[in-house]
C-alpha positions as YAML, in Angstrom:
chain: A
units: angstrom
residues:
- id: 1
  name: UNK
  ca: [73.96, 154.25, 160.14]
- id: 2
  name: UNK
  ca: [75.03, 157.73, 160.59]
- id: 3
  name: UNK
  ca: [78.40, 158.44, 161.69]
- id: 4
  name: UNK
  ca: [77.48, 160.61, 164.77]
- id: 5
  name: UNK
  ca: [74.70, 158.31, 165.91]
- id: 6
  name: UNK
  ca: [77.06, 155.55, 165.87]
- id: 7
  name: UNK
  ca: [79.67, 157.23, 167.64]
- id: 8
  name: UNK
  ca: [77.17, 158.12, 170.27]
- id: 9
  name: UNK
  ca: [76.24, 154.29, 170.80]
- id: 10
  name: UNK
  ca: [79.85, 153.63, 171.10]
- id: 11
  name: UNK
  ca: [80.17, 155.32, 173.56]
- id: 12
  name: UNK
  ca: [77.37, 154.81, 175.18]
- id: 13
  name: UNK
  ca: [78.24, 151.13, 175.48]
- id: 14
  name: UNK
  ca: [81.12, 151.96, 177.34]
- id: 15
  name: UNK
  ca: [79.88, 153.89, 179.23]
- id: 16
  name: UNK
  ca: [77.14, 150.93, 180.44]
- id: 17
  name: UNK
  ca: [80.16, 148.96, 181.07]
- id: 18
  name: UNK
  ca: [81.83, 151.51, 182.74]
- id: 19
  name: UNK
  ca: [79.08, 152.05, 185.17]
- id: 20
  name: UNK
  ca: [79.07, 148.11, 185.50]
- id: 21
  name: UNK
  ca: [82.13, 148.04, 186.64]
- id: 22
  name: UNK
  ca: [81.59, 150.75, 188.84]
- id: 23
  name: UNK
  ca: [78.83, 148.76, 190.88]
- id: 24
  name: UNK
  ca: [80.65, 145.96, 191.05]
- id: 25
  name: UNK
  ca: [83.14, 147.94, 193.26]
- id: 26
  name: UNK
  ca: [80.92, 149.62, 195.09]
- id: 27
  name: UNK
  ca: [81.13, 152.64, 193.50]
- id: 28
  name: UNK
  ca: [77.60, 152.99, 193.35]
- id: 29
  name: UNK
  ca: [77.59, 157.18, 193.07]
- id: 30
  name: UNK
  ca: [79.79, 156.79, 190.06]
- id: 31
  name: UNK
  ca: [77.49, 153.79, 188.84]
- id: 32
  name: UNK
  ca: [74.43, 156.18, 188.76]
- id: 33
  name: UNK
  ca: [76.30, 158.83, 187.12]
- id: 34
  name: UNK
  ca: [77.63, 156.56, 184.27]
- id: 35
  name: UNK
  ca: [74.16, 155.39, 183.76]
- id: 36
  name: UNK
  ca: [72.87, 158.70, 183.41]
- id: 37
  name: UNK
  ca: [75.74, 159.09, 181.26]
- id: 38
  name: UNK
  ca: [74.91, 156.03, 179.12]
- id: 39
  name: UNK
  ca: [71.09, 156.96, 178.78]
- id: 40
  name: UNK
  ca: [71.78, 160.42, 178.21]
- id: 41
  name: UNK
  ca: [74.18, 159.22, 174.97]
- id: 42
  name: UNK
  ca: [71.90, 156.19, 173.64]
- id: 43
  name: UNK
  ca: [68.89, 159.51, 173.52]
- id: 44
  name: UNK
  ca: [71.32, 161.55, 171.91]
- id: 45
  name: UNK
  ca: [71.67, 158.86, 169.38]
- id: 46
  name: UNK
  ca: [67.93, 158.51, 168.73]
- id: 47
  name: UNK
  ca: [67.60, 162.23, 168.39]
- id: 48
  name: UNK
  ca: [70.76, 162.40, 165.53]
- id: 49
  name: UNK
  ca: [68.90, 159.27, 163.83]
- id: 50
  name: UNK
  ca: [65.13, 161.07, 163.82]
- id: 51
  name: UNK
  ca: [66.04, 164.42, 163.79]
- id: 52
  name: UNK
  ca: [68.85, 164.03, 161.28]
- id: 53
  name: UNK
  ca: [70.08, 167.34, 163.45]
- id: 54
  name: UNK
  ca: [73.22, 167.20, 165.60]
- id: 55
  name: UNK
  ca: [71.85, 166.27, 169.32]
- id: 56
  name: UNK
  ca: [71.47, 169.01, 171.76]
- id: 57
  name: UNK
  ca: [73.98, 170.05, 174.51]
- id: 58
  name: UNK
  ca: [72.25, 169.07, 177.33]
- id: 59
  name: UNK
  ca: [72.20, 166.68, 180.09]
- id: 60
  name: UNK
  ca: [68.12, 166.79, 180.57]
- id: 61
  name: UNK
  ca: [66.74, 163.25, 180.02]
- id: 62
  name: UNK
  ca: [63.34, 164.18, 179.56]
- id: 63
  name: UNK
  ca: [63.94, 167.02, 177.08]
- id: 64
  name: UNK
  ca: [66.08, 163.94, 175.00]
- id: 65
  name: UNK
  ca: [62.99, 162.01, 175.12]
- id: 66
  name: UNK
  ca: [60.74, 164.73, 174.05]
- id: 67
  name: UNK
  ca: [62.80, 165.44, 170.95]
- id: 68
  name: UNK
  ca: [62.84, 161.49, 169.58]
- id: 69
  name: UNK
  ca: [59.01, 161.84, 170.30]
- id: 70
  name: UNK
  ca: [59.52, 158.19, 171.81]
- id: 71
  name: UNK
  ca: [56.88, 157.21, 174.50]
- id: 72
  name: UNK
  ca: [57.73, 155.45, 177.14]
- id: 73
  name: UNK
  ca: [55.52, 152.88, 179.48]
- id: 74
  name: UNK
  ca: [55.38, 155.09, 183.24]
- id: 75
  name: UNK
  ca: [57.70, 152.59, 184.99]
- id: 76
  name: UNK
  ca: [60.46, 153.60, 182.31]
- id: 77
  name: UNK
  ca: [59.33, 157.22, 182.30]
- id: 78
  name: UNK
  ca: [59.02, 157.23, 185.83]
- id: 79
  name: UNK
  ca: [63.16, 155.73, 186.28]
- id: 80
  name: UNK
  ca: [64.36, 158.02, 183.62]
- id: 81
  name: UNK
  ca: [62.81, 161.05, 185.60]
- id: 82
  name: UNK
  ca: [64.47, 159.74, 188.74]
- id: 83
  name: UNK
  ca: [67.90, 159.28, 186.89]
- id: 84
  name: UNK
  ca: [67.35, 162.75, 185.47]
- id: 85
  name: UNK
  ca: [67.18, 164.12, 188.89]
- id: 86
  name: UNK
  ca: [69.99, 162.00, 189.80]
- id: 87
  name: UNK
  ca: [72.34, 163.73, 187.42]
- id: 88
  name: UNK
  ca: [73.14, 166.30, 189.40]
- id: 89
  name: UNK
  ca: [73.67, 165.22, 192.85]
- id: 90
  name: UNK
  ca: [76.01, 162.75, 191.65]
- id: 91
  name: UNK
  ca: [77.74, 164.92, 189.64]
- id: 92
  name: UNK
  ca: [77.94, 167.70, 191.96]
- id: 93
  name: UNK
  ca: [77.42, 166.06, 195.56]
- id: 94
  name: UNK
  ca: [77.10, 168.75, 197.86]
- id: 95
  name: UNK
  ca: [77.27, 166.35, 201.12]
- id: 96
  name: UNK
  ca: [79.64, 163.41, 200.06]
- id: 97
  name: UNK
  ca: [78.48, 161.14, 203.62]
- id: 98
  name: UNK
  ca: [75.03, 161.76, 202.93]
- id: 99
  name: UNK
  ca: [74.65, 160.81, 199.12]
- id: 100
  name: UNK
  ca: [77.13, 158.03, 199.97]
- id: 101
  name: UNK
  ca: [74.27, 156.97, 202.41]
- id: 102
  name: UNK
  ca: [71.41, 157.61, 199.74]
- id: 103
  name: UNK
  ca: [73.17, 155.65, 196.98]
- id: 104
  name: UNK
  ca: [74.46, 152.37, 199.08]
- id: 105
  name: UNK
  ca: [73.19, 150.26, 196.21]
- id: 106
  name: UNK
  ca: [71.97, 152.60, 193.11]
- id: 107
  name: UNK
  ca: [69.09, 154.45, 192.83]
- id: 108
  name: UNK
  ca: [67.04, 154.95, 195.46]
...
Protein backbone atom coordinates (compact mmCIF):
# COMPACT_ATOMS: atom_id res chain seq x y z
CA UNK A 1 0.00 0.00 0.00
CA UNK A 2 1.21 3.42 -0.57
CA UNK A 3 2.90 5.18 2.10
CA UNK A 4 0.62 8.33 2.13
CA UNK A 5 -2.59 6.35 1.82
CA UNK A 6 -1.59 4.40 4.72
CA UNK A 7 -0.67 7.18 6.77
CA UNK A 8 -4.00 8.70 6.02
CA UNK A 9 -5.88 5.47 7.38
CA UNK A 10 -3.79 5.73 10.40
CA UNK A 11 -4.90 8.40 11.20
CA UNK A 12 -8.05 8.19 10.32
CA UNK A 13 -8.51 5.32 12.76
CA UNK A 14 -7.66 7.46 15.44
CA UNK A 15 -9.38 9.78 14.70
CA UNK A 16 -12.76 7.27 14.75
CA UNK A 17 -11.60 6.45 18.13
CA UNK A 18 -11.05 9.75 19.06
CA UNK A 19 -14.49 10.83 18.19
CA UNK A 20 -15.63 7.58 20.14
CA UNK A 21 -14.36 8.64 22.96
CA UNK A 22 -15.64 11.91 22.54
CA UNK A 23 -19.40 10.62 22.59
CA UNK A 24 -18.91 8.64 25.24
CA UNK A 25 -18.31 11.86 27.30
CA UNK A 26 -20.70 13.74 25.96
CA UNK A 27 -18.76 15.63 23.88
CA UNK A 28 -20.98 15.19 21.14
CA UNK A 29 -19.82 18.67 19.09
CA UNK A 30 -16.33 17.35 19.19
CA UNK A 31 -17.72 13.75 18.26
CA UNK A 32 -19.19 15.19 14.97
CA UNK A 33 -16.18 17.06 14.21
CA UNK A 34 -13.81 14.02 14.63
CA UNK A 35 -16.07 12.11 12.43
CA UNK A 36 -15.94 14.55 9.83
CA UNK A 37 -12.41 14.43 10.52
CA UNK A 38 -12.18 10.62 10.16
CA UNK A 39 -14.32 10.54 6.84
CA UNK A 40 -12.67 13.38 5.46
CA UNK A 41 -9.05 11.28 5.95
CA UNK A 42 -10.37 7.61 4.98
CA UNK A 43 -11.57 9.85 1.28
CA UNK A 44 -8.33 11.31 1.21
CA UNK A 45 -6.94 7.88 1.30
CA UNK A 46 -9.11 6.55 -1.54
CA UNK A 47 -8.24 9.54 -3.63
CA UNK A 48 -4.07 8.95 -3.03
CA UNK A 49 -4.85 5.09 -3.85
CA UNK A 50 -6.99 5.93 -7.34
CA UNK A 51 -5.59 8.97 -8.23
CA UNK A 52 -2.03 8.00 -7.42
CA UNK A 53 -1.94 12.10 -6.87
CA UNK A 54 -1.33 13.58 -3.41
CA UNK A 55 -5.08 14.27 -1.95
CA UNK A 56 -6.40 17.71 -2.14
CA UNK A 57 -6.39 20.37 0.67
CA UNK A 58 -9.75 20.52 1.41
CA UNK A 59 -12.25 19.75 3.95
CA UNK A 60 -15.34 19.29 1.27
CA UNK A 61 -16.70 15.71 1.59
CA UNK A 62 -18.48 15.65 -1.49
CA UNK A 63 -15.69 17.05 -3.69
CA UNK A 64 -13.49 13.83 -1.91
CA UNK A 65 -16.12 11.63 -3.16
CA UNK A 66 -16.27 13.04 -6.57
CA UNK A 67 -12.54 12.59 -7.10
CA UNK A 68 -12.47 8.55 -6.03
CA UNK A 69 -15.49 8.47 -8.52
CA UNK A 70 -17.04 6.12 -5.69
CA UNK A 71 -20.93 6.03 -5.67
CA UNK A 72 -22.60 5.92 -2.84
CA UNK A 73 -26.33 4.38 -1.97
CA UNK A 74 -28.54 8.03 -1.03
CA UNK A 75 -28.76 7.14 2.69
CA UNK A 76 -24.77 7.27 2.74
CA UNK A 77 -24.71 10.17 0.29
CA UNK A 78 -27.37 11.77 1.98
CA UNK A 79 -25.22 11.48 5.84
CA UNK A 80 -22.03 12.44 4.22
CA UNK A 81 -23.76 15.69 2.82
CA UNK A 82 -25.12 16.35 6.29
CA UNK A 83 -21.62 15.73 7.93
CA UNK A 84 -20.20 17.95 5.20
CA UNK A 85 -22.38 20.71 6.32
CA UNK A 86 -21.60 19.84 9.76
CA UNK A 87 -17.95 20.67 9.35
CA UNK A 88 -18.20 23.97 9.83
CA UNK A 89 -20.49 24.75 12.56
CA UNK A 90 -18.63 22.51 14.69
CA UNK A 91 -15.56 23.77 13.85
CA UNK A 92 -16.40 27.30 13.99
CA UNK A 93 -19.64 27.46 16.31
CA UNK A 94 -20.84 30.81 16.11
CA UNK A 95 -23.55 30.30 19.09
CA UNK A 96 -21.88 27.72 21.52
CA UNK A 97 -25.67 27.21 23.65
CA UNK A 98 -27.39 26.76 20.55
CA UNK A 99 -25.21 24.08 18.64
CA UNK A 100 -24.76 22.56 22.12
CA UNK A 101 -28.64 22.24 21.89
CA UNK A 102 -28.57 21.00 18.13
CA UNK A 103 -25.90 18.34 18.77
CA UNK A 104 -27.25 16.75 22.30
CA UNK A 105 -26.59 13.34 20.80
CA UNK A 106 -24.72 13.67 17.20
CA UNK A 107 -26.06 14.59 14.17
CA UNK A 108 -29.17 15.86 13.91
Amino acid sequence: MDKKAANWIATSKYDLITAQKMYETGRYIYAVFMLHLCLEKMLKAMVVKRTRKEAPKTHDLIYLIKLTKIELPGELLDFTAKMNNASIVTRYPEDLKAILHMYRRGLP
